[in-house]
Backbone bond lengths (Angstrom), bond angles and torsions (degrees), N, CA, C in turn:
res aa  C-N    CA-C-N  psi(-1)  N-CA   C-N-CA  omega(-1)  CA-C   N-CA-C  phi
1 X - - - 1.461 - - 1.530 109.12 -
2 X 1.269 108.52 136.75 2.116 111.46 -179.56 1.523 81.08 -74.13
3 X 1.365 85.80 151.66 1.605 124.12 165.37 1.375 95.92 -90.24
4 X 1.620 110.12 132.53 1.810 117.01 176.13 1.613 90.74 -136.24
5 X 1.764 88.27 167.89 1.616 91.46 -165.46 1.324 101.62 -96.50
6 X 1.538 103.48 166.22 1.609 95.90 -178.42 1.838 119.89 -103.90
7 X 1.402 94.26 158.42 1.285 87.57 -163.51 1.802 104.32 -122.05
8 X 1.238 102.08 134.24 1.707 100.53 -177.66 0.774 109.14 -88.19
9 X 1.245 128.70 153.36 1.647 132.09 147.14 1.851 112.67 -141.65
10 X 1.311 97.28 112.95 1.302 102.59 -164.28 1.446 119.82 66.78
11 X 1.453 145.17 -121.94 1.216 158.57 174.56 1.752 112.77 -73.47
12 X 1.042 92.41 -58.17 1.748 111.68 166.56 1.271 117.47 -52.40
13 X 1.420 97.75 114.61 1.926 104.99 162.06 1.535 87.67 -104.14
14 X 1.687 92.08 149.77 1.941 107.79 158.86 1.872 90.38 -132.83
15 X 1.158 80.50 151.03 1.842 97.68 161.72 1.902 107.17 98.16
16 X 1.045 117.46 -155.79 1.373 115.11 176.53 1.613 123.28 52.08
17 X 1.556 120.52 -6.06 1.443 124.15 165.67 1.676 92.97 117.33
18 X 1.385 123.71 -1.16 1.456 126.23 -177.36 1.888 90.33 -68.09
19 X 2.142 104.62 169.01 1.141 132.61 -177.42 1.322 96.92 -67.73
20 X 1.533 104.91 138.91 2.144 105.02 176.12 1.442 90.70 -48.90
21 X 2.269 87.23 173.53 1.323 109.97 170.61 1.083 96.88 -124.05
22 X 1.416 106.51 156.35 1.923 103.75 175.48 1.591 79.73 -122.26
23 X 1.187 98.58 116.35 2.049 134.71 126.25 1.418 109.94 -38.01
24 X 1.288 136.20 104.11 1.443 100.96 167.52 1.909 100.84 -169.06
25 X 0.638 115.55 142.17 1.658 127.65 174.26 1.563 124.10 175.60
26 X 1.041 124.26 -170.68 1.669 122.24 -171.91 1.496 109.02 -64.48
27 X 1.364 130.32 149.18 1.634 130.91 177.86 0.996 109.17 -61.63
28 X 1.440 125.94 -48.88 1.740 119.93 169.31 1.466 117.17 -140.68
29 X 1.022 104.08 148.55 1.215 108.59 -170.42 1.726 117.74 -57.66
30 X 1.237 132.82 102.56 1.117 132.64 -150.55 1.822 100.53 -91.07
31 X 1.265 109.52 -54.78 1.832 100.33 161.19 1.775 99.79 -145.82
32 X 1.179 105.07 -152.76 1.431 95.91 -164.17 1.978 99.16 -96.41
33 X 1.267 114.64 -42.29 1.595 123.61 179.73 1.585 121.17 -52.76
34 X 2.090 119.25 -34.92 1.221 123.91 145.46 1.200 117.60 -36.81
35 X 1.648 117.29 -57.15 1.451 109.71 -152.52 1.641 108.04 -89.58
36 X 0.825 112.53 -56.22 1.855 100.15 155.95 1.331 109.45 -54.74
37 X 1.134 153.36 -3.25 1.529 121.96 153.38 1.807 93.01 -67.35
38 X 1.431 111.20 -49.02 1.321 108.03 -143.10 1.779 105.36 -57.53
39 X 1.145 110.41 -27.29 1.292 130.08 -154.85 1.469 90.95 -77.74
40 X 1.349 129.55 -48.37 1.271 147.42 -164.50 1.537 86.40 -74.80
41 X 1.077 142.76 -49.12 1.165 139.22 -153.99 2.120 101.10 -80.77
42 X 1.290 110.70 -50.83 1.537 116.16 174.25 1.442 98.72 -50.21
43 X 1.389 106.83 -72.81 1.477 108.66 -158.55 1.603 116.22 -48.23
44 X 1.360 113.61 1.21 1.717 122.71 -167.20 1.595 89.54 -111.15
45 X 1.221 136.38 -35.89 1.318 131.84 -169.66 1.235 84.58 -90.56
46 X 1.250 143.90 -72.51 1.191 116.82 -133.11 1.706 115.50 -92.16
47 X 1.524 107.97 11.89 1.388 108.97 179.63 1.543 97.65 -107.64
48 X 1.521 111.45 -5.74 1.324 121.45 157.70 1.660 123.93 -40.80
49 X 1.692 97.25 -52.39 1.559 131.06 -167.79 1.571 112.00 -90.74
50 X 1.155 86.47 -38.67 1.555 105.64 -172.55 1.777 110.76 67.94
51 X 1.296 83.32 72.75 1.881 109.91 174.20 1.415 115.11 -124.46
52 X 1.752 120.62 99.76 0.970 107.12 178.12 1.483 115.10 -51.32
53 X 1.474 109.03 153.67 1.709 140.09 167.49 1.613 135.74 -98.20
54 X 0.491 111.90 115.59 1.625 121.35 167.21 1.838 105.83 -125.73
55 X 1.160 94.73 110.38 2.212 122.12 176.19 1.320 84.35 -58.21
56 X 1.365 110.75 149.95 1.599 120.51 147.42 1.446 121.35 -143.22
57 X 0.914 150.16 111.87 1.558 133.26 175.58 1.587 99.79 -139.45
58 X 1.504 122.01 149.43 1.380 151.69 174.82 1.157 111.22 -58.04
59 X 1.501 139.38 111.24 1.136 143.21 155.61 1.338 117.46 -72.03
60 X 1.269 134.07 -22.41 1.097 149.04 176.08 2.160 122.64 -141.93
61 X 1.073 108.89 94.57 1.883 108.02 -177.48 1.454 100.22 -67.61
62 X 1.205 153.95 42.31 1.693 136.00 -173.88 1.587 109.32 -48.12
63 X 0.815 119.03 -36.24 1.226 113.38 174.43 1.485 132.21 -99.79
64 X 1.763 103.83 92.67 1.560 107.86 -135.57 2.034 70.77 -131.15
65 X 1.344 92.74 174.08 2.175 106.05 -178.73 1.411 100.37 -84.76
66 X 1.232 92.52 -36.72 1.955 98.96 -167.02 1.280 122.90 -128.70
67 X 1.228 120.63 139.26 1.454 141.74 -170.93 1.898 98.72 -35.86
68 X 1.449 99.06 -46.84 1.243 113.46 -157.09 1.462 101.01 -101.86
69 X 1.108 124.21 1.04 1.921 114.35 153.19 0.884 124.25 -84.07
70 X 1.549 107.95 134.42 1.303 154.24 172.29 1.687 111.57 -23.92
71 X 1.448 116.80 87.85 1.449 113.95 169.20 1.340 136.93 -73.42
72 X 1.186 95.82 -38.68 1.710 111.03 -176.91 1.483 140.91 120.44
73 X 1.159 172.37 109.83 1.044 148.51 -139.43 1.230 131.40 -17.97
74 X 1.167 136.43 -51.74 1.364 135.76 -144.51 1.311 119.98 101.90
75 X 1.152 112.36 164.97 2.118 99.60 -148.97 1.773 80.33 -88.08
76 X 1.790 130.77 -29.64 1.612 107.58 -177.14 1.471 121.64 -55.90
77 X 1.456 102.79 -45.75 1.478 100.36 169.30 0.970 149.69 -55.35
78 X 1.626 100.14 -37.94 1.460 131.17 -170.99 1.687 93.58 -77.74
79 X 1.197 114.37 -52.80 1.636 111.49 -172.16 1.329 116.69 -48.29
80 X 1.647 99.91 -40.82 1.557 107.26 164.56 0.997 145.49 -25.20
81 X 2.024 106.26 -47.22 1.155 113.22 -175.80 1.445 117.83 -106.99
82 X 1.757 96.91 -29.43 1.594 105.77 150.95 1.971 105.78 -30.39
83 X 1.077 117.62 -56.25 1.556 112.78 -154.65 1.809 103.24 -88.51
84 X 1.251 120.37 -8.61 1.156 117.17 175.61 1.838 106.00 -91.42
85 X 1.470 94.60 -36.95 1.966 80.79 154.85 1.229 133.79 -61.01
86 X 1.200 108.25 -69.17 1.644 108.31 145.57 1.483 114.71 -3.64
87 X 1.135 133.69 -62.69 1.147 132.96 -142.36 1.802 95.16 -102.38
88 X 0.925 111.74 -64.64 1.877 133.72 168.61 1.162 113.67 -18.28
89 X 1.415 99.54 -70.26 1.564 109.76 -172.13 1.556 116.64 -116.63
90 X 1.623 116.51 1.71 1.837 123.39 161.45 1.505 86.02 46.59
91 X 1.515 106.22 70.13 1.683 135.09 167.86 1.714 83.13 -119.08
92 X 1.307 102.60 171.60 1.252 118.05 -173.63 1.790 75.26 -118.39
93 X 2.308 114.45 170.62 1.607 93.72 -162.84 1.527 75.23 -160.22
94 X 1.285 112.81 114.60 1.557 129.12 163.38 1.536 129.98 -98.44
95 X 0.948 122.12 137.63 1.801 125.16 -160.53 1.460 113.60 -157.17
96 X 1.179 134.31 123.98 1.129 143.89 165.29 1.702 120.02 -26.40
97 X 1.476 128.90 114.75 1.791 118.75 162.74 1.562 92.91 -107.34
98 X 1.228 94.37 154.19 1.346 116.49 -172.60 1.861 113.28 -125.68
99 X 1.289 113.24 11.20 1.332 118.71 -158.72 1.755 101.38 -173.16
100 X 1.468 102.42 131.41 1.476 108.63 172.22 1.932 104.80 -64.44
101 X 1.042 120.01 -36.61 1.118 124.96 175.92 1.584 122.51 -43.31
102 X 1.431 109.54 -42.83 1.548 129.23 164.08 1.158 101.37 -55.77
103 X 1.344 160.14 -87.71 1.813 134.05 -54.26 1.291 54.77 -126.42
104 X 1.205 177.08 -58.04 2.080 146.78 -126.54 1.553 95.36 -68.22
105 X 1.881 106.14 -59.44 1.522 104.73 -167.21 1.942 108.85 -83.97
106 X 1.123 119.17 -10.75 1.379 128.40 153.43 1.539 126.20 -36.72
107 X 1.279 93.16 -54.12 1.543 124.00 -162.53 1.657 114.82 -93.96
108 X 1.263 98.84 -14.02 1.633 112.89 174.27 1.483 105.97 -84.68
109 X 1.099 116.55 -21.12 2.209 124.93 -163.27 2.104 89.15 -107.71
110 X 1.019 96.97 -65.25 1.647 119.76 -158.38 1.750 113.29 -46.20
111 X 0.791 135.82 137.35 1.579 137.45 130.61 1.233 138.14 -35.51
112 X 1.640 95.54 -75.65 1.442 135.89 174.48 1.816 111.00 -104.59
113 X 1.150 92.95 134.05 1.702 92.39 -174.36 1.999 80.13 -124.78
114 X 1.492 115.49 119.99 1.085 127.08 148.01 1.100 130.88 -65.09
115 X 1.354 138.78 139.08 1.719 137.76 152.86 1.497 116.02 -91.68
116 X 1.096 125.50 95.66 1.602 129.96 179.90 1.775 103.09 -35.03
117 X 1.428 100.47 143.55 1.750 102.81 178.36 1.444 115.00 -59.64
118 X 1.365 118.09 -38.85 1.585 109.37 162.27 2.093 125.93 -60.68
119 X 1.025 92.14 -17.05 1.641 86.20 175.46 1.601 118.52 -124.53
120 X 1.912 96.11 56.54 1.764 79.47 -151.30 1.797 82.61 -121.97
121 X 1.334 109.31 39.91 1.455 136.63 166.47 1.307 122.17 -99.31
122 X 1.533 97.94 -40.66 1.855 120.33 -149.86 1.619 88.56 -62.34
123 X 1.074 127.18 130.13 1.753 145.50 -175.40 1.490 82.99 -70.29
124 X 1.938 122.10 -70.29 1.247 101.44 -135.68 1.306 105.23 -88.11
125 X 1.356 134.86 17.84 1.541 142.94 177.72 1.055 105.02 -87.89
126 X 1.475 123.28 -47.48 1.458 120.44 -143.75 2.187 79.59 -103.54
127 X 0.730 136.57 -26.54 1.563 133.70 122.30 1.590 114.38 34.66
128 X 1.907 76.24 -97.02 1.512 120.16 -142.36 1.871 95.72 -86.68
129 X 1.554 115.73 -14.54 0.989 133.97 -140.99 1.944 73.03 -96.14
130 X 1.408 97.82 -70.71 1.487 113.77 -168.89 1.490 104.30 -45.19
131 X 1.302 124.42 -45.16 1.335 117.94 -159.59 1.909 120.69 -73.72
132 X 1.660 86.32 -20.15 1.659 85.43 174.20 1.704 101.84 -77.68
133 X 1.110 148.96 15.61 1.492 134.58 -169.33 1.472 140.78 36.79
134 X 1.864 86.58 34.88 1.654 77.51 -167.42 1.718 77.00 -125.17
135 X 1.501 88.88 160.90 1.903 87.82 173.61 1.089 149.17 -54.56
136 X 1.478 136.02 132.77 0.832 144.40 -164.94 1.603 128.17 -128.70
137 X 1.791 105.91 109.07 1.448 108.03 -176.15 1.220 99.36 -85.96
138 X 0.969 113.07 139.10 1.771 117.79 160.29 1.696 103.18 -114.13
139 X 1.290 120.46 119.93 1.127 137.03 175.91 1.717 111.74 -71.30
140 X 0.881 144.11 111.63 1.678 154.59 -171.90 1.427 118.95 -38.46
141 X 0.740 149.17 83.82 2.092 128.66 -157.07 1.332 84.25 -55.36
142 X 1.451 92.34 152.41 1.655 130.26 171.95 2.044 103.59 -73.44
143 X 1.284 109.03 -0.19 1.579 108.44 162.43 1.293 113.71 -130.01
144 X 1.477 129.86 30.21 1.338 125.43 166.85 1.499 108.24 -130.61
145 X 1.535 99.29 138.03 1.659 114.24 176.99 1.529 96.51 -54.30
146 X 1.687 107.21 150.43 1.552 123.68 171.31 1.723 108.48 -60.51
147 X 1.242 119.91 -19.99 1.672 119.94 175.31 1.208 108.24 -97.72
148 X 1.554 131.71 1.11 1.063 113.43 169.31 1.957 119.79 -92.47
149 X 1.400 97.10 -11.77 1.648 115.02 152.23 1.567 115.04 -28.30
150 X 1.488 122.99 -53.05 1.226 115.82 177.51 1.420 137.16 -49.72
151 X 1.346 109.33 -22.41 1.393 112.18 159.52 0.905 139.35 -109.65
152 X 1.757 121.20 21.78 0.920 124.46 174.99 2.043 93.03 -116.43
153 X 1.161 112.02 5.35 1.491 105.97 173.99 1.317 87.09 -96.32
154 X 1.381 142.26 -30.24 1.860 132.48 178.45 1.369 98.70 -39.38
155 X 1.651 128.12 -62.02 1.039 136.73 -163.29 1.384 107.67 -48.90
156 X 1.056 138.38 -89.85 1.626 142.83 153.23 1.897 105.60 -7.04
157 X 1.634 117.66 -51.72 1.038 71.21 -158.49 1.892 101.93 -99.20
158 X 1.110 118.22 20.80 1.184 134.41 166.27 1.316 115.58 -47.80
159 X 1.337 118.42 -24.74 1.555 126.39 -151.36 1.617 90.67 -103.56
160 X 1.719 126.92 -17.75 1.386 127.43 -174.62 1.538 100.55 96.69
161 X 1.406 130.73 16.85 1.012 122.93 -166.00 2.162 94.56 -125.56
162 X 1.350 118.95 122.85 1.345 138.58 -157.82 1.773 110.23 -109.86
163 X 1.352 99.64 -27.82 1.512 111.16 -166.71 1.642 92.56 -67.44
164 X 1.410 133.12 117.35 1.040 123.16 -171.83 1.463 109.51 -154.65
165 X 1.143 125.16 114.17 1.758 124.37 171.25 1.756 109.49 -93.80
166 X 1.043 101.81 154.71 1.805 92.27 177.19 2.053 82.49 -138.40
167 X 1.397 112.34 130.61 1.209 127.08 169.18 1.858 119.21 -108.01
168 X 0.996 94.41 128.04 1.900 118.80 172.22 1.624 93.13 -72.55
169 X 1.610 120.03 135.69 1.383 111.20 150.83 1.747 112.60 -161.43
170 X 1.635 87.68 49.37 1.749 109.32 -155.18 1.518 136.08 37.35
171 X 1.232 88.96 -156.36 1.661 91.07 -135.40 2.029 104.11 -120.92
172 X 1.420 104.83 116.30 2.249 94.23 -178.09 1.428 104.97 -40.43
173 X 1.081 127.19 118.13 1.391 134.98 115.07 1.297 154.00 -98.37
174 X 1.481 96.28 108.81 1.536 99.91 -161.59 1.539 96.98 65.22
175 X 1.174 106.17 -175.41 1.846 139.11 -157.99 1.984 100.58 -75.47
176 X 0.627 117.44 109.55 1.589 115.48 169.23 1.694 108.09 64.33
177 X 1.587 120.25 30.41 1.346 95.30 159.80 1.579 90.34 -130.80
178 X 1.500 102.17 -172.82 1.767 117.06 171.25 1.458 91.49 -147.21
179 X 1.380 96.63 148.61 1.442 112.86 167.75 1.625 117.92 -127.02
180 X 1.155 132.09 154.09 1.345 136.36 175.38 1.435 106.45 -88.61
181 X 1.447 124.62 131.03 1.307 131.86 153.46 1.475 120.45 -113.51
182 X 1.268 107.13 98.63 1.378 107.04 -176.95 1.360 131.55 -40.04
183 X 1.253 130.35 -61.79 1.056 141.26 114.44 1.177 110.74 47.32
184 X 1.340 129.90 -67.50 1.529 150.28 -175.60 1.873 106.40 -57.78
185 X 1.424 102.17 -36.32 1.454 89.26 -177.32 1.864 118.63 -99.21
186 X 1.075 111.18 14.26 0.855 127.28 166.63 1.712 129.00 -101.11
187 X 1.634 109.09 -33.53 1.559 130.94 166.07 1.591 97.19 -77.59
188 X 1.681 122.62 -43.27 1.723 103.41 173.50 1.274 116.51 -80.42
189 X 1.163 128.51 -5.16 1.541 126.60 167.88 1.442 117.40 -69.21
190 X 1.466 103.98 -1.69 1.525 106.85 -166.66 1.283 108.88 -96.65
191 X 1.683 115.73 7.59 1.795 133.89 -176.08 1.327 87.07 -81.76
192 X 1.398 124.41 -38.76 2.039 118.38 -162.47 1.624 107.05 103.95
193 X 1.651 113.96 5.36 1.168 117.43 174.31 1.219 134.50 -101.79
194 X 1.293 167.11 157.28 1.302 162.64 154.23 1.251 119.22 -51.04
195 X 1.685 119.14 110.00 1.416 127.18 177.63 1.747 109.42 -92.69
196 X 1.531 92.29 154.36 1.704 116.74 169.37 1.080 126.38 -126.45
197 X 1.403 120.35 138.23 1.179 111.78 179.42 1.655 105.60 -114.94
198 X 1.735 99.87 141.00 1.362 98.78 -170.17 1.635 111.01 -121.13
199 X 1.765 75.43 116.57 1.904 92.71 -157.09 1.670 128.97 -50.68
200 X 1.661 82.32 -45.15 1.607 107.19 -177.64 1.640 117.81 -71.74
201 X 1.153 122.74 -32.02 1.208 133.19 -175.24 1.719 115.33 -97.88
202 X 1.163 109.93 -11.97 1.291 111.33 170.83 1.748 112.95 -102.64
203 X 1.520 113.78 19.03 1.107 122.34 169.57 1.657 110.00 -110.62
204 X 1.342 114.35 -17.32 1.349 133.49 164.36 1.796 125.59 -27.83
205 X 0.819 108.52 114.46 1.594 114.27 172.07 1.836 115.82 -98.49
206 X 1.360 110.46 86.33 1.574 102.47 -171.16 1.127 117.38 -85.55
207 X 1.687 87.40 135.95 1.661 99.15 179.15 1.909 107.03 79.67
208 X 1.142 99.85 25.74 1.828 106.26 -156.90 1.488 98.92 -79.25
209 X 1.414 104.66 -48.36 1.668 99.01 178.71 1.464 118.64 -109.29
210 X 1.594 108.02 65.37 1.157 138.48 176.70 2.010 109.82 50.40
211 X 1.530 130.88 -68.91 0.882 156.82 158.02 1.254 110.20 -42.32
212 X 1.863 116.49 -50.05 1.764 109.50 175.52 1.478 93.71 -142.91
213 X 1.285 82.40 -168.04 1.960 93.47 -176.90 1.249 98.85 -97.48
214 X 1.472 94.93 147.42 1.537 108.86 170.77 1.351 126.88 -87.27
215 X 1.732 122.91 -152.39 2.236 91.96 170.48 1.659 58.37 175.90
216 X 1.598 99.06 153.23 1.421 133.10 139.36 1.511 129.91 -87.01
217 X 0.954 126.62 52.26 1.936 123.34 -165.77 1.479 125.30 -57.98
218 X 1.364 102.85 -6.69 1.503 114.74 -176.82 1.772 95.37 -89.75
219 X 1.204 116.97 -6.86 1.292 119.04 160.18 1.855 137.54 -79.17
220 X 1.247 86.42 -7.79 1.568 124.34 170.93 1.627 125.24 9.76
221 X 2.287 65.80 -88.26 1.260 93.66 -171.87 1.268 134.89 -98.46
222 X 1.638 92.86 -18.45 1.878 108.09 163.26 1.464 100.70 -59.88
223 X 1.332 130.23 -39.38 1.691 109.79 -168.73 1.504 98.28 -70.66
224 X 1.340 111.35 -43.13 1.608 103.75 -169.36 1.485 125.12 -62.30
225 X 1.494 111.88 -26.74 1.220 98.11 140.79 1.163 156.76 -129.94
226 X 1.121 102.40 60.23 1.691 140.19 149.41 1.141 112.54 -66.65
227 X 1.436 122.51 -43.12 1.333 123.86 -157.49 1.349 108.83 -101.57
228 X 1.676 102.82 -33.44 1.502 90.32 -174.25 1.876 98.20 -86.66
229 X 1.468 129.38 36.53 1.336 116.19 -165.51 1.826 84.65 -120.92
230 X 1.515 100.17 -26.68 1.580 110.63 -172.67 1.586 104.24 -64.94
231 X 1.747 115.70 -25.88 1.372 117.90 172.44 1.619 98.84 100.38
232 X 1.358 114.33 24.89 1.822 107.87 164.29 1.709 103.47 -70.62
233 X 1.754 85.90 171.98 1.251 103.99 -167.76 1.411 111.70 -86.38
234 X 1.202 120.14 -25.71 1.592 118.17 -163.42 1.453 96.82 -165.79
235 X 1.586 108.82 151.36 1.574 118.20 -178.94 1.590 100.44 -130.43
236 X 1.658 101.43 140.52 1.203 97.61 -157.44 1.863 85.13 -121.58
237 X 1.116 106.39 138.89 1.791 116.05 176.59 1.163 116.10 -130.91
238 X 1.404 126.71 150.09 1.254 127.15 161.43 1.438 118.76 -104.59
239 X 1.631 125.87 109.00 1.078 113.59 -172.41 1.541 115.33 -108.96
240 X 1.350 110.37 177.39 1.451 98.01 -176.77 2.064 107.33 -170.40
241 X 1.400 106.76 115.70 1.638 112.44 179.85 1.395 99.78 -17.57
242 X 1.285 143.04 -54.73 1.565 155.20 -130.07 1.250 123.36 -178.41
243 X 1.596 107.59 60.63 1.351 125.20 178.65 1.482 109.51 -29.68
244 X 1.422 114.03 -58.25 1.842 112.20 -174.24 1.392 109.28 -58.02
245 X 1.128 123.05 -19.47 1.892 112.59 -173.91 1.359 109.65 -115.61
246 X 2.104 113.23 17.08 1.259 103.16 172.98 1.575 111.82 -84.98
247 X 1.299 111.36 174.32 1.495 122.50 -159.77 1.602 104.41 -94.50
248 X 1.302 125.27 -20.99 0.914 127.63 169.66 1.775 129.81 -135.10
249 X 1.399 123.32 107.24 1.589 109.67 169.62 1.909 94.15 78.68
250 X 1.202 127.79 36.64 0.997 143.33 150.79 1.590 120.33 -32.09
251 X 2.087 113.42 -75.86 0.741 101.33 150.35 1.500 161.06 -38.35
252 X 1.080 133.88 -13.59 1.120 145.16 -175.23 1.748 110.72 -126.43
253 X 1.394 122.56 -7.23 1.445 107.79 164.69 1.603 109.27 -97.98
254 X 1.926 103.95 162.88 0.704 150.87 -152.03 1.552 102.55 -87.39
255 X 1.354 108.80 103.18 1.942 115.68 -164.05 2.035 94.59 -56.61
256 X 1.108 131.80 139.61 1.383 131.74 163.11 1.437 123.35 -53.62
257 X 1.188 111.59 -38.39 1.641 93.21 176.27 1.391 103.77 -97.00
258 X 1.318 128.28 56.89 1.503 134.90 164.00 1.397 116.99 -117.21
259 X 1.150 96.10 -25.85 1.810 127.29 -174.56 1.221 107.89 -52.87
260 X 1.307 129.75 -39.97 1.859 131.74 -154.24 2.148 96.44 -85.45
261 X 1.120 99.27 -42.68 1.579 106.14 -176.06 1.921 110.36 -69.10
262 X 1.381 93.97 -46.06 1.349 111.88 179.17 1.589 102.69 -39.62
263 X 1.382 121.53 -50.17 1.192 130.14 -138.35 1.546 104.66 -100.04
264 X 1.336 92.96 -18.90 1.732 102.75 -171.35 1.459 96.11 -95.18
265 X 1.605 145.14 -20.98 1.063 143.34 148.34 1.655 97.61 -50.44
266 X 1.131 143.82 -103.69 0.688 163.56 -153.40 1.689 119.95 -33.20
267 X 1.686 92.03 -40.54 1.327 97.28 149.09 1.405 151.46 -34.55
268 X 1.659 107.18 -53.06 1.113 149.56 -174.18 1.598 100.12 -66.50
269 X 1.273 99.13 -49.53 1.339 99.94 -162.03 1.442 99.78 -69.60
270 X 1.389 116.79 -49.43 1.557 124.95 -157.37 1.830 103.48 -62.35
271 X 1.654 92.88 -34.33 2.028 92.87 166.51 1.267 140.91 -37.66
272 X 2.000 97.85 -48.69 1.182 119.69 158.30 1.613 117.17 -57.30
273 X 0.847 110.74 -73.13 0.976 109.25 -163.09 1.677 122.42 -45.39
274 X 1.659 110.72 -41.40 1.270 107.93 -164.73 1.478 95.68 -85.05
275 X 1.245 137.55 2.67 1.270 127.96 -165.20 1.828 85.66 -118.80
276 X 1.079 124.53 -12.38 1.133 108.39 164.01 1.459 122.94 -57.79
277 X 1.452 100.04 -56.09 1.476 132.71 -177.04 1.318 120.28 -83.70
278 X 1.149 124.43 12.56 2.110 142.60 -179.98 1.879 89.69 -62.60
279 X 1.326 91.05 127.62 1.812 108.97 164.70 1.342 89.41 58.68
């Protein structure tokens, strides 16, 4: 296994041969009282387990099937509550920008500034992304080889900025499916950076039920540990009280009280593994 460097954010190191991180909270922020429960609810399991955390939820979905799905506040609001987690529960709090125009007031609330897999090309994002110095996952597009990552991490780190996650969250096949190639986190580990694999979304069926995307979730936990057996750095989930009545990407997240077992498998595994692979 390459040795990659590690990268902090807040309290949390990932990378360098340290225990995964789970990424993980609702897809978008649905109002502000969900997402602090939800947050309240991780931060109790996983200090249960003792799995570092990093919150994440969407202030903004732009890249939704239908005119008429559910985005989310807007990054003022959303930042809002992004920063009252932050503040609440002294979680570190990652969220999607979608626009160089964002990342100043992004980057004032945020930790982690994500690049959605469709814009994880865009020069002047991943830019604007680099230049504030705070971390930056760029999620893989679902149409680019895992080696073609390397030049789009130049971009980022062009700016002098190193803090860098690169996320797996499969790969188009054919019309409305994705598949995982493992493979990928092992060829992007070969940047010197810390990979993720992103559980919930690589179970995703886009555009599956014509109107929204569909998801397999009973596929979960076999990918997750797959990934954490492949020796990634961090697993990223979307969870949610009541996946079927969430507003967004329903199908494919990860019900909340499934999470605590999930993790303690997963645990196990990640033991092995890194103590396989020590020095």
């Amino acid at each position: 296994m390459t040795k990659n460097r590690i990268v902090q954010v807040g309290s949390v190191k990932i990378g360098g041969g340290k225990p995964f991180v789970l990424i993980a909270g609702p897809c978008v922020i649905e109002s502000r009282k969900m997402t602090l429960n939800i947050a309240r609810a991780l931060k109790g399991i996983t200090a249960q387990v003792k799995v570092p955390l990093i919150f994440k939820a969407s202030y903004d979905k732009a890249n939704r099937t239908s005119i008429r799905s559910f985005r989310g506040p807007g990054w003022a609001e959303g930042l809002d509550v992004l920063a009252e987690v932050r503040r609440e529960f002294k979680l570190p709090v990652l969220s999607d920008v979608h626009t160089p125009q964002e990342i100043e007031q992004a980057a004032g609330v945020l930790d982690v500034l994500q690049i959605p897999a469709f814009l994880c090309r865009q020069t002047d994002l991943l830019l604007e992304a680099g230049k504030t110095g705070k971390s930056v996952n760029i999620k893989k597009g679902q149409f680019l080889a895992p080696w073609d990552m390397t030049e789009v991490v130049k971009k980022v780190e062009s700016t002098g900025n190193h803090n860098i996650l690169l996320t797996e969250r499969g790969t188009s096949f054919g019309y409305n499916t994705l598949v995982s190639d493992f493979r990928s986190l092992s060829i992007m580990r070969e940047t010197g950076y810390p990979v993720v694999f992103d559980a919930t979304h690589s179970v995703q069926q886009p555009g599956g039920l014509a109107t929204a995307s569909g998801g397999q979730s009973e596929y979960i936990p076999l990918l997750s540990r797959a990934a954490v057996a492949s020796g990634c750095d961090a697993v990223f989930m979307e969870v949610h009280p009541n996946p079927a009545k969430a507003l967004s990407d329903g199908p494919n997240m990860l019900a909340l009280n499934a999470l605590k077992k999930l993790l303690m498998d997963l645990q196990a595994i990640d033991r092995i593994i890194k103590r396989t692979h020590k020095g």
